[in-house]
C-alpha positions in Angstrom: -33.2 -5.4 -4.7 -35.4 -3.7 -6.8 -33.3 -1.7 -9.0 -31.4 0.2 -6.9 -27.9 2.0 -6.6 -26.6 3.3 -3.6 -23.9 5.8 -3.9 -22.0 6.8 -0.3 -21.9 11.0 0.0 -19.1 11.5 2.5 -19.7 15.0 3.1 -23.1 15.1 3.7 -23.5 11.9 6.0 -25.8 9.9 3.4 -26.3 7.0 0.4 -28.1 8.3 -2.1 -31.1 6.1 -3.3 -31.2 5.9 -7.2 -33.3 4.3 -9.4 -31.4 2.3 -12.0 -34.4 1.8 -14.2 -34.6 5.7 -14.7 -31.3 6.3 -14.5 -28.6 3.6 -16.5 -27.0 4.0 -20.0 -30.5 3.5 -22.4 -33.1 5.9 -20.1 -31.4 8.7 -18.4 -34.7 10.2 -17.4 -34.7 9.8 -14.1 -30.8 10.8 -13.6 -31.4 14.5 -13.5 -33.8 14.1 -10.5 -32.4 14.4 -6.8 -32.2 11.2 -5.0 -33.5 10.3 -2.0 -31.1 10.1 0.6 -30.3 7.5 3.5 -29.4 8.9 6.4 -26.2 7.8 7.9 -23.4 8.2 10.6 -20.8 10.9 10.7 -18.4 10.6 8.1 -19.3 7.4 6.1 -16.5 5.7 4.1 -16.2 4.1 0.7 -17.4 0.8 0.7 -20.7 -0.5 1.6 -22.3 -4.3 1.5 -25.3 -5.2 0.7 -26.4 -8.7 1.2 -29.6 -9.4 -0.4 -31.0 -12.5 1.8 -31.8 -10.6 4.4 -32.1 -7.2 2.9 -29.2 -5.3 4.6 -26.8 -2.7 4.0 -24.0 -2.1 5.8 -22.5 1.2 6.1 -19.5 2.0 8.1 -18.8 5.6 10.2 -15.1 6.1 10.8 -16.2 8.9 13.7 -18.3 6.4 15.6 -16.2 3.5 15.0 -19.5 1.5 13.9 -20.7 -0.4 11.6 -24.9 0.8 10.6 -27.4 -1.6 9.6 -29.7 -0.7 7.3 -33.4 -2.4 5.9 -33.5 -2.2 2.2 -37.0 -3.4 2.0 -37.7 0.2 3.5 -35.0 2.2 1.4 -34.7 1.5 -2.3 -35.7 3.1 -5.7 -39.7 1.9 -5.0 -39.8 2.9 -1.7 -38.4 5.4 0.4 -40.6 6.3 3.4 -37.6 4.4 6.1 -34.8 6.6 4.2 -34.8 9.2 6.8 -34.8 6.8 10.1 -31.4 6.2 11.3 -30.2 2.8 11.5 -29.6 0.3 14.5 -25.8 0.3 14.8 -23.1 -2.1 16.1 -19.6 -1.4 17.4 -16.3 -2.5 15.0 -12.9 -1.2 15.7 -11.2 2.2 15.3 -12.0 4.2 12.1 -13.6 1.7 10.2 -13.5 1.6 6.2 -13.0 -1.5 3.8 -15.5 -3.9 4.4 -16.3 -6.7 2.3 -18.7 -10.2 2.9 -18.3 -13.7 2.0 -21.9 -14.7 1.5 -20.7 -19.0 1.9 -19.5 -18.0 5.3 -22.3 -15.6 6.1 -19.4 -13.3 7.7 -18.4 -9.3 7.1 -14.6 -8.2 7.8 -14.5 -4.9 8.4 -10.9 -3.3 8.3 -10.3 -0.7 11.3 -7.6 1.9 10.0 -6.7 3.2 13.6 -6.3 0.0 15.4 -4.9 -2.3 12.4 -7.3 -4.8 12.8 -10.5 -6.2 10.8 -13.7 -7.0 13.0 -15.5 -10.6 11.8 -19.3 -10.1 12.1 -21.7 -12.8 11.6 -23.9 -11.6 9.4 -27.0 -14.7 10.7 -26.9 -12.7 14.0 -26.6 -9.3 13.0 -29.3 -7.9 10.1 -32.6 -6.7 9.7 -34.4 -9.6 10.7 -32.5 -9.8 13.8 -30.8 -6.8 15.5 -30.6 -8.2 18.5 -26.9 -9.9 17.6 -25.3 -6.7 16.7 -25.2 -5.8 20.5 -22.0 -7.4 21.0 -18.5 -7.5 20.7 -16.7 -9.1 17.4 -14.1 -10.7 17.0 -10.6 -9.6 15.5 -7.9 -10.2 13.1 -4.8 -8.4 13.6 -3.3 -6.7 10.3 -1.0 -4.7 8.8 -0.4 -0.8 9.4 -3.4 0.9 8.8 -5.4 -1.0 7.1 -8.2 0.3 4.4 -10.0 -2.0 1.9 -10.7 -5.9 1.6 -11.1 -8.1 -1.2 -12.1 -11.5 -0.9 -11.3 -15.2 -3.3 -14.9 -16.5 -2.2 -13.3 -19.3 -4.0 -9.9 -20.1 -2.0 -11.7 -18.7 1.1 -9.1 -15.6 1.6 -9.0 -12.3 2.8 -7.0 -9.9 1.6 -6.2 -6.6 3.3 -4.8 -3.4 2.4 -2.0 -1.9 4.5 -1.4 1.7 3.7 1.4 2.5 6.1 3.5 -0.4 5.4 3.2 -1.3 1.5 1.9 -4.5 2.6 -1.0 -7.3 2.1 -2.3 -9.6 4.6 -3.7 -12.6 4.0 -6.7 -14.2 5.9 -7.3 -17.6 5.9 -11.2 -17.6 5.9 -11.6 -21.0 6.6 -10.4 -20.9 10.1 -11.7 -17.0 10.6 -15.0 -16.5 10.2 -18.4 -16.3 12.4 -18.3 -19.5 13.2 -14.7 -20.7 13.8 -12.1 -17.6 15.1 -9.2 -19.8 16.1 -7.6 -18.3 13.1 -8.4 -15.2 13.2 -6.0 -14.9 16.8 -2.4 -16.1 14.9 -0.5 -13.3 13.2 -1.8 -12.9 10.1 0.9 -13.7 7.0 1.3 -10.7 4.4 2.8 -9.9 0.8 4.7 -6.4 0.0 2.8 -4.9 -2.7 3.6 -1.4 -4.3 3.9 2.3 -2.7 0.8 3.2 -0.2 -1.8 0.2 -1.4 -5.5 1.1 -1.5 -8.5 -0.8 -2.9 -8.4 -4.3 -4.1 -10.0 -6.8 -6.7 -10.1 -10.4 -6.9 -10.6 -12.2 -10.6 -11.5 -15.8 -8.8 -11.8 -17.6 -12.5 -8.2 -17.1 -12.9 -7.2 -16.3 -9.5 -5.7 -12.7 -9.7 -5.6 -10.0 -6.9 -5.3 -6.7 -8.0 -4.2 -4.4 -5.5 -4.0 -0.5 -6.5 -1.0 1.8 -5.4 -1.5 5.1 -4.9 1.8 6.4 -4.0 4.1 5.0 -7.0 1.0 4.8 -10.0 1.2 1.1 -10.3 -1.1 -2.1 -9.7 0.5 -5.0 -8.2 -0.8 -8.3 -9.9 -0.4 -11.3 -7.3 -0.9 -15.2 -7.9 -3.7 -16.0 -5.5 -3.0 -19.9 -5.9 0.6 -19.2 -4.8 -0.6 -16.9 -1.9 -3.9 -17.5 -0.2 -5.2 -18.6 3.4 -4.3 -22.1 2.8 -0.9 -21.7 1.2 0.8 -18.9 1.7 4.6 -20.5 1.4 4.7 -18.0 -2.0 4.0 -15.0 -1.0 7.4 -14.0 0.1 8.0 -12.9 -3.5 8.4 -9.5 -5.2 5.3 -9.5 -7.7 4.8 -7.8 -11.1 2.9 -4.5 -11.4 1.7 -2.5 -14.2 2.0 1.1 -15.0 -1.2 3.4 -14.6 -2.5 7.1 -14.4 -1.3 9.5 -11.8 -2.3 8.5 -8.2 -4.5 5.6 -8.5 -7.3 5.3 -6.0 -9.7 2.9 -6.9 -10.3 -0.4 -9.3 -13.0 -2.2 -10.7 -12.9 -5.3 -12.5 -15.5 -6.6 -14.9 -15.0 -10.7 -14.3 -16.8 -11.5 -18.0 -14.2 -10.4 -19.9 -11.6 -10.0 -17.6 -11.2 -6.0 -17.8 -9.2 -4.1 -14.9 -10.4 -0.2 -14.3 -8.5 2.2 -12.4 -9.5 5.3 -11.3 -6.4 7.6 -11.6 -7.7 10.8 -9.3 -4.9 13.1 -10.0 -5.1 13.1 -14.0 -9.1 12.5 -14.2 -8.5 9.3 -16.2 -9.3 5.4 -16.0 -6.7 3.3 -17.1 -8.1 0.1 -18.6 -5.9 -3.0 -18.1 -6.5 -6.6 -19.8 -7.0 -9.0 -17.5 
């Protein structure tokens, strides 16, 4: 994409559209400007996915329990006359908000807070270049109690899914749910216990660490992925470390060059910085 950032406005229904080579850490020029803005459904959650072959965005709306398809060709920091046109649209589960793609499998999981399941979308049948695809109904994984935000080992093939209500991570095995093979996808779905109300998640695949974020007791729960993952999940009955952050934690990123945790601690307007 041609230099682009898209940044999700809840309250106002958009993305906005900024222009990273105006606006990044050198040239701040173009930061004071107001973006352009991509219209979206009512009520737009956190996480979007962009996947680049086929020039898509994906954008969930928790109030229309759908999933909106967007052309970046037509949207982005060069050009912005398709900004304004609303998106073709295709149905997911109850209150949709995590979602997350595994570009080898060409598949989107899309976790459903309301109905505790994730929706697997094939991503070759449902884009830009072909919209026809996204009239239809996916198929689901059930999860966990209220599940919120995904983080995939692109590596080992696993999903991993947030459960909010019940301190919990499930495990997908990707290799046997995906667009093209769902047998897996209908088995009850294997989960570790993780810390006090778990929200967003990120996956270091060169040493295999999930970090999962707890909002409700200030921690980060650090699990062994080659002890718990879709093929192998015979360890992940265990109780796993955690490690001490800001007041409640929300969200994480994770630089995978030098192995560097951020956490986003929204009640004390810090980042706690963990080495990886």
């Amino acid at each position: 994409l041609p230099r682009t950032a898209y940044v999700e406005s809840g309250s106002s229904s958009s993305i906005s559209v900024i222009n990273t080579a105006t606006c990044n850490a050198q040239n701040i020029s173009g930061c004071l400007q107001v973006a352009p803005a991509l219209a979206t459904g009512i009520n737009p959650t956190i996480n979007i996915e962009i996947n680049p072959q086929t020039h898509t965005l994906y954008s969930q709306s928790q109030d229309s329990n759908s999933l909106w398809v967007f052309d970046t060709r037509k949207c982005n920091a060069m050009h912005t006359s398709g900004c304004t046109d609303f998106a073709p649209t295709t149905t997911v589960g109850i209150a949709p908000l995590g979602v997350a793609e595994n570009p080898n499998t060409r598949t989107i999981y899309v976790a459903n807070e309301s109905d505790n399941t994730v929706s697997v979308i094939n991503t070759t049948t449902c884009n830009q270049h072909n919209l026809g695809g996204c009239n239809q109904a996916w198929p689901t994984a059930g999860v966990g109690n209220a599940p919120r935000f995904i983080g995939i080992n692109k590596i080992t093939n696993t999903i991993y899914v947030s459960n909010r209500l019940d301190d919990t991570l499930s495990v997908i095995n990707g290799a046997t749910c995906n667009r093209l093979t769902t047998s897996g996808c209908m088995q009850p779905q294997p989960i570790t216990g993780v810390g006090s109300v778990p929200q967003q998640i990120a996956v270091d695949e060169a040493t295999n660490t999930i970090y999962v974020v707890n909002q409700g007791d200030d921690t980060v729960s650090v699990i062994n992925g080659a002890h718990c993952n879709g093929a192998d999940t015979s360890g992940c009955n265990q109780s796993w470390p955690t490690v001490p952050v800001g007041d409640s934690p929300r969200g994480l990123g994770l630089n995978p060059t030098n192995h560097t945790v951020y956490v986003a601690n929204s009640n004390d307007n810090t980042v706690s910085v963990i080495n990886g």
